[in-house]
C-alpha positions in Angstrom: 86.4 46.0 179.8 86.1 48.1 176.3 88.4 50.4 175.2 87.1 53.5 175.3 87.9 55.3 171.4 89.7 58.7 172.0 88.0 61.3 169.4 89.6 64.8 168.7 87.0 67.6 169.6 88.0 69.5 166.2 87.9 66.5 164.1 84.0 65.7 165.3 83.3 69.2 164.9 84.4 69.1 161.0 82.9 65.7 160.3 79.6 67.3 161.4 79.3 69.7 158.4 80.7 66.8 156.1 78.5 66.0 152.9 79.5 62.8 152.3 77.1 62.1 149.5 79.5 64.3 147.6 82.5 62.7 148.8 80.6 59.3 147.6 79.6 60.6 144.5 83.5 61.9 143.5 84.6 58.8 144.5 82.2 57.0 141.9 84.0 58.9 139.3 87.6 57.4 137.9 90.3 58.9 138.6 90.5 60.8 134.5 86.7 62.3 135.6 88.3 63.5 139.1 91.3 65.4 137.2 88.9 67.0 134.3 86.2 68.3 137.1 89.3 69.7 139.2 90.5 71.5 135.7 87.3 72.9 135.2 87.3 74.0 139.1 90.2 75.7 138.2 88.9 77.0 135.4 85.8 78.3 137.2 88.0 80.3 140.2 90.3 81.8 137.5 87.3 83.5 135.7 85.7 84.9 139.3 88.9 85.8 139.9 88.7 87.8 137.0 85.8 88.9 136.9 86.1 90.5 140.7 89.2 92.0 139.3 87.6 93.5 136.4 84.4 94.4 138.7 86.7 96.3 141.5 88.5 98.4 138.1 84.4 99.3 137.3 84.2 101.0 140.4 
């Protein structure tokens, strides 16, 4: 008899809207390429930041 695998609803759900040739892709990349894109994430989310701050002053 097989064991029937138990899968959470909200897990499947998630997984469904997964891109996982981006999750392939970073995990290509070594692990000093990983840290530099996540700075320059960073970087990129401070300056909207800012600039939504500095658009909402405009108004």
């Amino acid at each position: 008899m097989a064991r029937q695998e138990w899968k959470d609803p909200v897990t499947e759900a998630y997984k469904r809207d997964l891109d996982l040739t981006l999750l392939r892709r970073n995990l290509r990349r070594t692990p000093e390429e990983r840290i530099l894109a996540m700075i320059e994430l960073q970087k990129l989310a401070e300056e909207t930041r800012r600039a939504g701050r500095e658009a909402r002053r405009h108004r």
